[in-house]
C-alpha positions in Angstrom: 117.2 96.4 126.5 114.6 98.6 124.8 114.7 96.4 121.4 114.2 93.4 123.6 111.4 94.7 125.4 110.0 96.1 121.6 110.2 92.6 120.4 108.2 91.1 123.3 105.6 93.6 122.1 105.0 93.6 118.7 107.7 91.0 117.4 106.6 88.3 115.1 109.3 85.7 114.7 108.2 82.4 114.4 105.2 83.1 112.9 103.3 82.6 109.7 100.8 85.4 108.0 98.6 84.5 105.2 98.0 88.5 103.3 95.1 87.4 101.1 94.9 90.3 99.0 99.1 90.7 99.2 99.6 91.8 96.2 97.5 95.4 96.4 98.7 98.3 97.1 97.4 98.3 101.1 97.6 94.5 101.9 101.2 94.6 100.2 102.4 97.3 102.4 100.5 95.5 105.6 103.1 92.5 104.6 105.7 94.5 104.0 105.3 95.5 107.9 104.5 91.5 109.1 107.5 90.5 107.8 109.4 93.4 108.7 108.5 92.3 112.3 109.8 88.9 111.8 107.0 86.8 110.6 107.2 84.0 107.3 104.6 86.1 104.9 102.4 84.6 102.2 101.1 87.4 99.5 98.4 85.3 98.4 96.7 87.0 95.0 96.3 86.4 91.2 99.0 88.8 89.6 102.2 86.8 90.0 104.0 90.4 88.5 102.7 92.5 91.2 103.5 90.1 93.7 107.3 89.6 92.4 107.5 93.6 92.7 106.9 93.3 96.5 108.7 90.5 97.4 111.6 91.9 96.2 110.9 94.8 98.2 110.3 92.4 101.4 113.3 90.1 100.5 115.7 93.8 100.4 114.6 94.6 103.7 115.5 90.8 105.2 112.0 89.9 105.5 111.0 86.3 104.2 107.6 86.2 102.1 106.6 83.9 99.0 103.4 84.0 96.7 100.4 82.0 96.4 98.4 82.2 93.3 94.5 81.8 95.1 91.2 83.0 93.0 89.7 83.3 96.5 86.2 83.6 95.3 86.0 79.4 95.5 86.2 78.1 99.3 87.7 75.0 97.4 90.4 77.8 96.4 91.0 78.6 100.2 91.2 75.0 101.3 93.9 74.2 99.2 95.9 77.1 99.4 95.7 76.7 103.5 97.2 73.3 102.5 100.1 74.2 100.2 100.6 76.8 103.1 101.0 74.1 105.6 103.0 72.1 103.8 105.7 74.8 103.2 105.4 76.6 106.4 103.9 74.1 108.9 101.6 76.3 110.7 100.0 79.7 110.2 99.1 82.3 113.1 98.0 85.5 111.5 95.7 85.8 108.4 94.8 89.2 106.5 91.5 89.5 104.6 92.0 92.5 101.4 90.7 91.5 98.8 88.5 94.1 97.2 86.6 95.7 94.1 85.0 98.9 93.9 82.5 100.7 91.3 81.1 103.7 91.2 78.1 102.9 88.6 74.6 104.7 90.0 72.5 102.8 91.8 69.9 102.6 89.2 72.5 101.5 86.7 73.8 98.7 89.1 73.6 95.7 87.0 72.7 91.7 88.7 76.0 91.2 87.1 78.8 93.4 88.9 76.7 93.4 92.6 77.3 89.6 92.6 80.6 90.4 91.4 81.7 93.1 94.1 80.2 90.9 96.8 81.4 87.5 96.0 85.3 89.8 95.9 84.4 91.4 99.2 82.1 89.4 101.1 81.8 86.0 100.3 85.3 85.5 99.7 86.2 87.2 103.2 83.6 84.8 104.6 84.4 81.8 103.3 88.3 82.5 104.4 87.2 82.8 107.8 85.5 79.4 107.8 88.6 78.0 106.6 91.1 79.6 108.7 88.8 79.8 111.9 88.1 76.1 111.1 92.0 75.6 111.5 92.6 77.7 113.9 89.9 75.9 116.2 90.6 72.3 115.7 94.2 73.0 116.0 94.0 75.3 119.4 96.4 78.5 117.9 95.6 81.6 119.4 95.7 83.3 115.9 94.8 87.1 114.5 92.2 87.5 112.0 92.4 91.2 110.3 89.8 92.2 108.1 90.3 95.4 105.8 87.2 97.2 106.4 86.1 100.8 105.0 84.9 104.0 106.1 82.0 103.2 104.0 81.4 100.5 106.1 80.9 102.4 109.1 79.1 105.5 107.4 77.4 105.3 104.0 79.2 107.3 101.6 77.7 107.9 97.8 79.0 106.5 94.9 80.1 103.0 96.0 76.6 101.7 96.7 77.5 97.9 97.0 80.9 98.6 97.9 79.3 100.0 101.3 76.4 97.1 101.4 79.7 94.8 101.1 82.1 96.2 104.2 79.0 97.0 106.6 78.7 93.2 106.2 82.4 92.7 106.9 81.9 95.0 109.7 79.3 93.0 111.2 80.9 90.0 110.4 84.3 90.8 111.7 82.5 91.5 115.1 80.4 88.2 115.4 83.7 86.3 114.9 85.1 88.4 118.0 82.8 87.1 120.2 82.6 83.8 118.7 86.3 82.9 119.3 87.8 84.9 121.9 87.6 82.0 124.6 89.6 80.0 121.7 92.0 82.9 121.4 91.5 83.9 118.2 91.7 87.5 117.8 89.3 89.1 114.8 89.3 93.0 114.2 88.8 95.4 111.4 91.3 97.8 110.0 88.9 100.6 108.7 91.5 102.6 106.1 90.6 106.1 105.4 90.9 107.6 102.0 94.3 105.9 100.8 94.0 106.3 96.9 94.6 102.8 95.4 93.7 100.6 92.3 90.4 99.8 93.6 89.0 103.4 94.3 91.0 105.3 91.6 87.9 105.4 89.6 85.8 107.8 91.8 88.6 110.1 92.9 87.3 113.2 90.7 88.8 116.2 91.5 85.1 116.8 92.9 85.7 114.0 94.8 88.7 114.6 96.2 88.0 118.5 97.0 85.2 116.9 99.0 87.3 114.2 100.8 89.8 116.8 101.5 87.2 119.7 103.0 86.4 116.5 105.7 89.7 115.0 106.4 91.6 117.6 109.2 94.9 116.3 107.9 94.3 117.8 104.7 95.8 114.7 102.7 95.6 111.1 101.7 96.8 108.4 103.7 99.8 106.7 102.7 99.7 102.7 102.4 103.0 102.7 105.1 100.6 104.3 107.7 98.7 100.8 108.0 101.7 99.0 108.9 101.7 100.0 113.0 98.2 99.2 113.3 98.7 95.9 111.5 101.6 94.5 113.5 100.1 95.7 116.6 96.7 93.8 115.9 99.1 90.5 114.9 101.1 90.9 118.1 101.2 90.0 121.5 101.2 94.0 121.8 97.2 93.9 121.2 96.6 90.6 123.1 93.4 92.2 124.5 92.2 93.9 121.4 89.3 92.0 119.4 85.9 92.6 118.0 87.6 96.5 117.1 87.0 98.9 114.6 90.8 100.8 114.3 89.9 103.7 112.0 93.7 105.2 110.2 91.5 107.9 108.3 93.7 111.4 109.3 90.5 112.6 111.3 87.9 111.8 108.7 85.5 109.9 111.0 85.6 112.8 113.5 84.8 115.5 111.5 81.1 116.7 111.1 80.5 120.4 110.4 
């Protein structure tokens, strides 16, 4: 009775999520949870290695999931990868925006070169995924979930990752605009704002300055582990958070409430 009722909530059988960014270390273990919960998975990404690691892991656990090789800086790119994803799968209902750099150069040493670089990763990338999801989504009536990975820097400017920040306030602002854009359509956008979860992108600025200071603001006194983004993930994909959109769910051990 209680696993019947569970699965109401927060199961995913039947449906397909698109993980752009599925092969990282946080997207991977966001599909590792989706098809946990029953959905078909797609670890969309350019590092066909990583992404065999984790499909193994998803295929152990009786999960279903395949890669899609996508350099998702071309909206080209996106368009036909949302094809081949149709063709296989028929439909999708959940996408997952994660693709990310990061870079901890000084501002005055912030070349043309890498901003265009961290935003086209980050930003333009996210956007243009949107467009061609949302556009399918629309035309085609499916009350789908949009999830984009946000960042604490997104929400409070934190040194160090100068265009990093400039890059998720956007996504921020973005991911809210979309809310409200689509919610009579019922399509569900929100933002998963992870805390400090060290991963390949942000291994570069975790000094052990860094991370004394990280810890001195974070009341749990640790890092996050990529595991802990799975609940908010499948509730955000599930009928369990029908009536959440346009939200910021911070997973950061307390680091957004602390202030002195």
């Amino acid at each position: 009775m209680q696993e019947t009722y569970l699965q109401s909530l927060f199961g995913l059988s039947g449906k397909t999520a698109v993980v752009i960014g599925g092969t990282g270390e946080l997207c991977g273990a966001m599909a590792e949870g989706l098809a946990g919960a029953g959905a078909s998975v797609v670890l969309v990404g350019r590092d066909p290695e990583k992404a065999r690691i984790r499909l193994e892991k998803i295929a152990a656990n009786g999960g279903k999931a395949w890669f899609q090789s996508c350099e998702v800086t071309s909206r080209e790119n996106i368009q036909a990868m949302l094809n081949t994803v149709l063709e296989k799968a028929g439909r999708v209902d959940i996408l997952i925006n994660g693709a990310g750099v990061n870079s901890p150069t000084p501002f005055l040493e912030i070349s043309e070169e890498e901003f265009d670089r961290i935003i086209d990763i980050n930003l333009k990338s996210l956007f243009q995924s949107c467009q061609v999801f949302g556009e399918y989504f629309v035309k085609n009536q499916i009350p789908a979930s949009i999830i984009n990975l946000g960042s604490m820097s997104g929400i409070t400017p934190l040194s160090r990752v100068f265009t990093y920040s400039l890059s998720k306030a956007a996504v921020h602002n973005l991911t809210k605009n979309l809310a409200r854009e689509w919610a009579q359509a019922g399509i569900r956008v929100n933002t998963v704002v992870p805390g400090f979860f060290p991963a390949e992108q942000n291994k570069k600025v975790l000094t052990p300055e860094r991370v004394g200071q990280i810890m001195g603001h974070t009341p749990m006194k640790r890092f996050g582990v990529a595991h802990e983004l799975i609940g908010v993930t499948v509730l955000l994909a599930s009928q369990a958070g029908a009536f959440i959109t346009g939200s910021e769910v911070v997973v950061d051990g307390g680091f957004h409430a602390m202030t002195i």
